[in-house]
Backbone as ProteinMPNN parsed JSONL, in Angstrom:
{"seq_chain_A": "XXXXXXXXXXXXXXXXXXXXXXXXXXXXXXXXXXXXXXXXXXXXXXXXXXXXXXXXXXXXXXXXXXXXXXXXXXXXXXXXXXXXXXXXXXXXXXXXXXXXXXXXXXXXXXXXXXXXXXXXXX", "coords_chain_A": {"N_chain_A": [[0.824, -1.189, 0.0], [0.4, 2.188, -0.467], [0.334, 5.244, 1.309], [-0.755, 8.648, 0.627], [0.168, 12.176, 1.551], [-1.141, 15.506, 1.543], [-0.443, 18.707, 1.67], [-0.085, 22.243, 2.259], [-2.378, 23.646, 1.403], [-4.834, 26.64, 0.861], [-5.942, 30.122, 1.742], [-5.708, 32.195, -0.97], [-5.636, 35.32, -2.788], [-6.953, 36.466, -5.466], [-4.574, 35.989, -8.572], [-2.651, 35.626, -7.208], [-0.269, 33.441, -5.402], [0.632, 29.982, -4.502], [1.573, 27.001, -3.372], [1.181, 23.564, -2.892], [1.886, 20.534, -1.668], [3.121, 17.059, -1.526], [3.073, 14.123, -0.077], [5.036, 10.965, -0.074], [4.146, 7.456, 1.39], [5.263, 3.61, 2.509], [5.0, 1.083, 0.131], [6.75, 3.068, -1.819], [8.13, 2.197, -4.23], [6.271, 1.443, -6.13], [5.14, 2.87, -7.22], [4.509, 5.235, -9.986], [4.216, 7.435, -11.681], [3.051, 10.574, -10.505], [0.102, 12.532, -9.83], [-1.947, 15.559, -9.664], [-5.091, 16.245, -9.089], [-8.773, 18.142, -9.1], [-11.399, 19.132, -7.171], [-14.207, 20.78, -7.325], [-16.476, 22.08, -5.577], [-20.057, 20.158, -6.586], [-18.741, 19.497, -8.915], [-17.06, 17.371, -11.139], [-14.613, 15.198, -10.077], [-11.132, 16.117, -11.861], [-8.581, 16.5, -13.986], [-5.678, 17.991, -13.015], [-2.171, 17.863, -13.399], [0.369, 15.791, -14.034], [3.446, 13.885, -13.812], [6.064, 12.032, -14.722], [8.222, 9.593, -13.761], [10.804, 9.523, -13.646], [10.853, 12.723, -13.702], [11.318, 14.325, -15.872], [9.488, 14.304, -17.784], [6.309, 15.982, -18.291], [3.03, 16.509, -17.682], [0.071, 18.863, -18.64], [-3.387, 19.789, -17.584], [-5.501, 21.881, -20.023], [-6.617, 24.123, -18.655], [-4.539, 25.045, -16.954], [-2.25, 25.28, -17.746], [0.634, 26.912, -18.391], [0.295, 28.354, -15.862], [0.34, 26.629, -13.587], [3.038, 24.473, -12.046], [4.217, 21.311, -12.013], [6.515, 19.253, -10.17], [9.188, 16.638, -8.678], [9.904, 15.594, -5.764], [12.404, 12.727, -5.419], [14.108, 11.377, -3.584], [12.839, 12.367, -1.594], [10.19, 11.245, -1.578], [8.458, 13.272, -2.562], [6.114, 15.125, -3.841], [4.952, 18.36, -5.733], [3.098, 20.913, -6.36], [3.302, 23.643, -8.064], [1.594, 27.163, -7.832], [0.46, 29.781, -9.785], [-0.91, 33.237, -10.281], [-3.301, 32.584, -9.867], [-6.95, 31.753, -9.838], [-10.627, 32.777, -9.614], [-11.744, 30.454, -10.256], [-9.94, 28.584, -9.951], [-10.552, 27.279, -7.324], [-10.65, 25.089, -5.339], [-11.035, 21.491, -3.997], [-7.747, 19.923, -3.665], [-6.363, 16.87, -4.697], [-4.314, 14.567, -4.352], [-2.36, 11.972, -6.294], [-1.601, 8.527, -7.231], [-0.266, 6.357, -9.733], [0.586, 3.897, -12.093], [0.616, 5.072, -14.926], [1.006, 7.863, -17.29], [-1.885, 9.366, -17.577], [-5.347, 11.205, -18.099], [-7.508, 10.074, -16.775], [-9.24, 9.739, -13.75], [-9.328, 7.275, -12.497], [-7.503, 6.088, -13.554], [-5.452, 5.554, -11.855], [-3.675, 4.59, -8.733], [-3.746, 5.118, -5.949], [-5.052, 7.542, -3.467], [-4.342, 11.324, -2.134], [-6.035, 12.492, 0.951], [-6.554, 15.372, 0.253], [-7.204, 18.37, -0.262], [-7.943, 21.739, 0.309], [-8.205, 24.8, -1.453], [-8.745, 27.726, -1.956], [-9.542, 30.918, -3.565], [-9.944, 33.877, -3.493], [-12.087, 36.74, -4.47]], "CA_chain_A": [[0.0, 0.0, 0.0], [0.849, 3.461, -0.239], [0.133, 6.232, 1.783], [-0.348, 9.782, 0.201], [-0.665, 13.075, 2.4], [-0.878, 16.529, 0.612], [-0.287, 20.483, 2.677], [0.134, 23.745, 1.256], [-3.777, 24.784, 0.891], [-5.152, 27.742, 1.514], [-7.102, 30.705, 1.125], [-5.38, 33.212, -1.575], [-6.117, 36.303, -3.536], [-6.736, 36.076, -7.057], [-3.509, 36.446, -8.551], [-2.099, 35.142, -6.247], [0.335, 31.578, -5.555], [0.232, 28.794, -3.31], [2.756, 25.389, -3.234], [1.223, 21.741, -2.656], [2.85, 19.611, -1.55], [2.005, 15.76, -1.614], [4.636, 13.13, 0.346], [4.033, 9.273, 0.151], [4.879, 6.601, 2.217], [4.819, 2.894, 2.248], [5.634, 0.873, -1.055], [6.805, 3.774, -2.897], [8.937, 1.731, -5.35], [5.147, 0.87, -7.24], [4.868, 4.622, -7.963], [5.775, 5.48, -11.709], [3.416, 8.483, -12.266], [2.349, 11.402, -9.286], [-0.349, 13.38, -10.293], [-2.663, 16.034, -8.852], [-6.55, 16.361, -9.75], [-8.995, 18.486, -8.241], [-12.698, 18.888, -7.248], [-14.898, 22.389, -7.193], [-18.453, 21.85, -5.217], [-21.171, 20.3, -7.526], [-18.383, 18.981, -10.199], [-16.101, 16.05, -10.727], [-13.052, 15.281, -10.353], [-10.725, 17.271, -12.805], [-7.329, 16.128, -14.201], [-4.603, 19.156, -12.892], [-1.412, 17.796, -13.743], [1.055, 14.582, -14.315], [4.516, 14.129, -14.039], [6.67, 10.808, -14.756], [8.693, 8.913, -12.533], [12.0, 10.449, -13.806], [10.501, 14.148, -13.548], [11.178, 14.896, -17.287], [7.943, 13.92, -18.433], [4.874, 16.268, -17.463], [1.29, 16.981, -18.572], [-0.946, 19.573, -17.506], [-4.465, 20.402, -18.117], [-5.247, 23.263, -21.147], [-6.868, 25.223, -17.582], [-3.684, 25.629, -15.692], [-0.602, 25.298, -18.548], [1.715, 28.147, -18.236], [0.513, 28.722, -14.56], [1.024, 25.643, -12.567], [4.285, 23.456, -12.195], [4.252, 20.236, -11.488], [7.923, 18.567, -9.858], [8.964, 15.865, -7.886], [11.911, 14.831, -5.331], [12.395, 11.625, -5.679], [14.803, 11.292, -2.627], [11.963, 12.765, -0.386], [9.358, 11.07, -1.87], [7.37, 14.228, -2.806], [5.5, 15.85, -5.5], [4.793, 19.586, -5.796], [2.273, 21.725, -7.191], [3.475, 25.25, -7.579], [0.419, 27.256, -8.503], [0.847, 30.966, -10.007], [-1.351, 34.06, -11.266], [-4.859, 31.609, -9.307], [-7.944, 32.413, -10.475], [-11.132, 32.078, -8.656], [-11.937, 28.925, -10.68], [-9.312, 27.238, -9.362], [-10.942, 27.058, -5.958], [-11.373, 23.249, -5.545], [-10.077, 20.579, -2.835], [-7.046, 19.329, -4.268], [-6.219, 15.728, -4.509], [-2.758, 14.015, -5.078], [-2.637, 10.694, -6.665], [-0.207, 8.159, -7.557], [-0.294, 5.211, -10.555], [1.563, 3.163, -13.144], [0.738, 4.853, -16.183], [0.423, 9.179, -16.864], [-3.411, 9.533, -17.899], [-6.077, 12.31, -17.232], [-9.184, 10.006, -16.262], [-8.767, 10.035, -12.092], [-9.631, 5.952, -12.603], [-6.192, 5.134, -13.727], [-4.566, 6.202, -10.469], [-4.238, 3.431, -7.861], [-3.556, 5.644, -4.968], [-5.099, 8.845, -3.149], [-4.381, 11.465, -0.727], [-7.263, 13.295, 1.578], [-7.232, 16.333, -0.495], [-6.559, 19.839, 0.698], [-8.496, 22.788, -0.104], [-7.449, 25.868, -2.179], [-9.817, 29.054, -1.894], [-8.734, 31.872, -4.564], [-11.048, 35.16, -3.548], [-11.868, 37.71, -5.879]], "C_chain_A": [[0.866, 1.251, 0.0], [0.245, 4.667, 0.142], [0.17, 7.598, 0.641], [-0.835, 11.228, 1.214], [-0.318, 14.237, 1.759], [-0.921, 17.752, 1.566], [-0.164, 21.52, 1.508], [-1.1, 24.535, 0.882], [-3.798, 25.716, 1.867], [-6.438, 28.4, 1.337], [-6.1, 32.204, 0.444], [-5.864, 34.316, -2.272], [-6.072, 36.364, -4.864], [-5.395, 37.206, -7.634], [-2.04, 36.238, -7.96], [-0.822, 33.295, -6.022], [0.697, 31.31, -4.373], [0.913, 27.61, -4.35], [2.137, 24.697, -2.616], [2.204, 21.13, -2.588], [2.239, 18.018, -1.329], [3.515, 14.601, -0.851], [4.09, 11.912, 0.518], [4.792, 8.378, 0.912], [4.491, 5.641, 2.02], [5.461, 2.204, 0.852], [5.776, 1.831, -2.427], [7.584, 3.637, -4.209], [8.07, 1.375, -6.091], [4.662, 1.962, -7.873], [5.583, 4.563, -8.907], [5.39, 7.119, -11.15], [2.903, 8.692, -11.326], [1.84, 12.097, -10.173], [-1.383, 14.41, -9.447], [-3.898, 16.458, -9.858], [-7.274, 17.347, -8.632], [-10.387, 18.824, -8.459], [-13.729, 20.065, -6.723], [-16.195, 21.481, -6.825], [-19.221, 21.813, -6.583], [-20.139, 19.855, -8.623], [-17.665, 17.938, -9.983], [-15.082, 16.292, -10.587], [-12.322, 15.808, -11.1], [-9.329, 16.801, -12.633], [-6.376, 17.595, -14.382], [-3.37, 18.937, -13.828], [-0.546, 16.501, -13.317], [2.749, 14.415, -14.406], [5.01, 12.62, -13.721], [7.722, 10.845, -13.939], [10.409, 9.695, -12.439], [12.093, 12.314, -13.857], [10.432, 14.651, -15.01], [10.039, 15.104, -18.228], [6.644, 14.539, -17.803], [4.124, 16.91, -18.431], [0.712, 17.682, -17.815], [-2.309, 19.67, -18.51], [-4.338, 21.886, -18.684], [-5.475, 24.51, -19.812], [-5.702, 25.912, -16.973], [-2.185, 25.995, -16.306], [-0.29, 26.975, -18.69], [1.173, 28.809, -16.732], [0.713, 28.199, -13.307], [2.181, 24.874, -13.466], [4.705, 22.612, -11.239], [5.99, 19.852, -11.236], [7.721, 17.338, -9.108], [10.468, 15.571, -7.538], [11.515, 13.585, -5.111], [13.051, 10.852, -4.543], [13.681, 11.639, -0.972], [10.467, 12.095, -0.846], [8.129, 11.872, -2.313], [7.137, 14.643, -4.145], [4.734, 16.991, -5.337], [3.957, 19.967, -6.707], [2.269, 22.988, -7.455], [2.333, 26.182, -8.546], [0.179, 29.164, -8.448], [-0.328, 31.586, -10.684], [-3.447, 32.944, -10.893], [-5.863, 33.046, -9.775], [-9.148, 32.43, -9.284], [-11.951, 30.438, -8.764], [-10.809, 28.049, -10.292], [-9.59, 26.953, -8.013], [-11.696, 25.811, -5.924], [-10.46, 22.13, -4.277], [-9.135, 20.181, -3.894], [-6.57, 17.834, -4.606], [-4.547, 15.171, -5.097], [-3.006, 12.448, -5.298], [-1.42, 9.847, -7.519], [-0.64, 7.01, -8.671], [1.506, 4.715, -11.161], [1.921, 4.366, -14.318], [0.128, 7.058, -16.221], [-0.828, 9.157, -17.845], [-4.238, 10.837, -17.008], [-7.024, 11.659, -16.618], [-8.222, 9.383, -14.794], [-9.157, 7.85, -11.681], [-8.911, 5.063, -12.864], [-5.468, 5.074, -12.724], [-5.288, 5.303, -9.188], [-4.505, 4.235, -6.197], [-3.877, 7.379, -4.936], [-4.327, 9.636, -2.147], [-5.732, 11.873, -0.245], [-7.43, 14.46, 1.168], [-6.771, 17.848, -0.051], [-7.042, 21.182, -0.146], [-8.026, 23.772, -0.416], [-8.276, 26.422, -2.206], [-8.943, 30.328, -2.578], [-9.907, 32.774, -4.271], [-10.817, 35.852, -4.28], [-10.997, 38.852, -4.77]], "O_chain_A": [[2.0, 1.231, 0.48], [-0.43, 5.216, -0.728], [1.084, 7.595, -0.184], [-2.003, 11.352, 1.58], [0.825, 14.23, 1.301], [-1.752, 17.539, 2.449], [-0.162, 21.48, 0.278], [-1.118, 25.622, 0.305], [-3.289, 25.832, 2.982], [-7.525, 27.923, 1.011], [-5.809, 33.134, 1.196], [-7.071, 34.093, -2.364], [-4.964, 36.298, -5.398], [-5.177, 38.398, -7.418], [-0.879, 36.569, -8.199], [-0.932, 32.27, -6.695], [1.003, 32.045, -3.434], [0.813, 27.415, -5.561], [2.292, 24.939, -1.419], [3.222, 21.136, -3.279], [1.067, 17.816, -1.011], [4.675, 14.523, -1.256], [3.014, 11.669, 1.065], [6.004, 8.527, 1.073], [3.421, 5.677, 1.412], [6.466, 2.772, 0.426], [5.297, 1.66, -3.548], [7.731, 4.514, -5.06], [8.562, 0.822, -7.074], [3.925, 2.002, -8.858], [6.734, 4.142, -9.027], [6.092, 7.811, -10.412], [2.251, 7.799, -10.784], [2.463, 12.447, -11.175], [-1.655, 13.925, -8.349], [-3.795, 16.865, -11.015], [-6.764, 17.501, -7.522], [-10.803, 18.878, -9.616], [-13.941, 20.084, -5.511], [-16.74, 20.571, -7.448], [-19.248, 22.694, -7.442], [-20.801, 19.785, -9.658], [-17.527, 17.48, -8.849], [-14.51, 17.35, -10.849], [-13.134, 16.658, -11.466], [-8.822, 16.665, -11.519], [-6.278, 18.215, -15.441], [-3.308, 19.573, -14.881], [-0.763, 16.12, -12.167], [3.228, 15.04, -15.353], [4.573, 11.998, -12.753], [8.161, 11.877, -13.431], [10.971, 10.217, -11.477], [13.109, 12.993, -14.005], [9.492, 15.38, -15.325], [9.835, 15.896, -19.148], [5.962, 13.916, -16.989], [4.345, 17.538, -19.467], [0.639, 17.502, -16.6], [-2.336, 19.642, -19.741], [-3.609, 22.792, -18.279], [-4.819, 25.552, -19.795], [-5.742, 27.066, -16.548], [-1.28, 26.643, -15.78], [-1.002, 27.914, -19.047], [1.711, 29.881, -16.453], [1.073, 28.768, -12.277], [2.339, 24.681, -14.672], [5.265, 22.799, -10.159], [6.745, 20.185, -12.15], [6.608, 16.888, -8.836], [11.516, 15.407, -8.163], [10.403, 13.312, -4.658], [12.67, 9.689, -4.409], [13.792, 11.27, 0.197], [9.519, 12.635, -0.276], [7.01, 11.374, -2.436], [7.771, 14.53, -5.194], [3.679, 16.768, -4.742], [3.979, 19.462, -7.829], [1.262, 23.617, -7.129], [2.203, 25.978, -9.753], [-0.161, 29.776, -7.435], [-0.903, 30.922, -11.546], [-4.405, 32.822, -11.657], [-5.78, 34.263, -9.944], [-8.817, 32.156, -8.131], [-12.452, 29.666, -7.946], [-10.882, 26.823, -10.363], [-8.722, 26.275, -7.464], [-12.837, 25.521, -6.284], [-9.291, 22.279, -3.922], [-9.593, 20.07, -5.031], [-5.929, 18.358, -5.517], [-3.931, 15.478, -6.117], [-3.747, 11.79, -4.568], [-0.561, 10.352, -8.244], [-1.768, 6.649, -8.338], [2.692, 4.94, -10.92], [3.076, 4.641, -14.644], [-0.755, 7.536, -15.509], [-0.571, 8.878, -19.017], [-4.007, 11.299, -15.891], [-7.64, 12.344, -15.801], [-7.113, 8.854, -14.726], [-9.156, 7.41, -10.532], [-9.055, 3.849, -12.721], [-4.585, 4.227, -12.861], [-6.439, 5.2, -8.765], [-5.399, 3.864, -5.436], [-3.435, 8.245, -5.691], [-3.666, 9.015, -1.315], [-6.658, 11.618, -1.014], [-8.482, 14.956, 1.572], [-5.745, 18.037, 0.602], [-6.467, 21.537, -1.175], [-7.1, 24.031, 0.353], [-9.187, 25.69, -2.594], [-7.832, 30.649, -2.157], [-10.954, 32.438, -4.824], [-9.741, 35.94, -4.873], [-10.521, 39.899, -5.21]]}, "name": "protein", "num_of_chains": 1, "seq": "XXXXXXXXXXXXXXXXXXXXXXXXXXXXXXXXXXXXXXXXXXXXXXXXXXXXXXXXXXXXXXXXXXXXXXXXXXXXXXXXXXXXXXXXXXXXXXXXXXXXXXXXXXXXXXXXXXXXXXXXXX"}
């Protein structure tokens, strides 16, 4: 099994940036692919962003490209969300999630964390 626990929410000002953070524990040698998704009251789930096991490799959703950036230490087991220029649509719990394989549907991803709320005011 693997643990995932995510920090860094808040409540920012549009315009504004805020750092996730996501750290896993447990059999983290079955982790390829960390990704973070996220979920606005009243909608689904929502594919943020993807990044492969060697860090070189990342995908973001058309919503967030050129203002979030996805990383990952590999030595600390973590994976980062650095999140620039927030809107108030990005106000959504966050979720971190771990698989095999990088994909947007939130169904490929074997492992969650508990989520962590992001509030962007006008």
């Amino acid at each position: 099994q693997v643990q995932l626990v995510e920090s860094g929410g808040g409540l920012v000002q549009t315009g504004g940036s805020l750092t996730l953070s996501c750290t896993a524990s447990g059999r983290t040698f079955s982790i390829s692919v960390m990704g973070w998704f996220r979920q606005a009251p009243g909608k689904e789930r929502e594919f943020v962003a993807a990044i492969a096991s060697t860090g070189r490799r990342t995908f973001y959703a058309d919503s967030v490209k050129g203002r979030f950036t996805i990383s990952r230490d590999n030595v600390r087991n973590t994976v980062y969300l650095q999140m620039y220029s927030l809107k108030a649509e990005d106000t959504a719990v966050y979720y971190c999630a771990a698989g095999a394989l990088m994909r947007v549907s939130a169904s490929q991803y074997d492992y969650w964390g508990q989520g962590t709320q992001v509030t962007v005011s006008l």
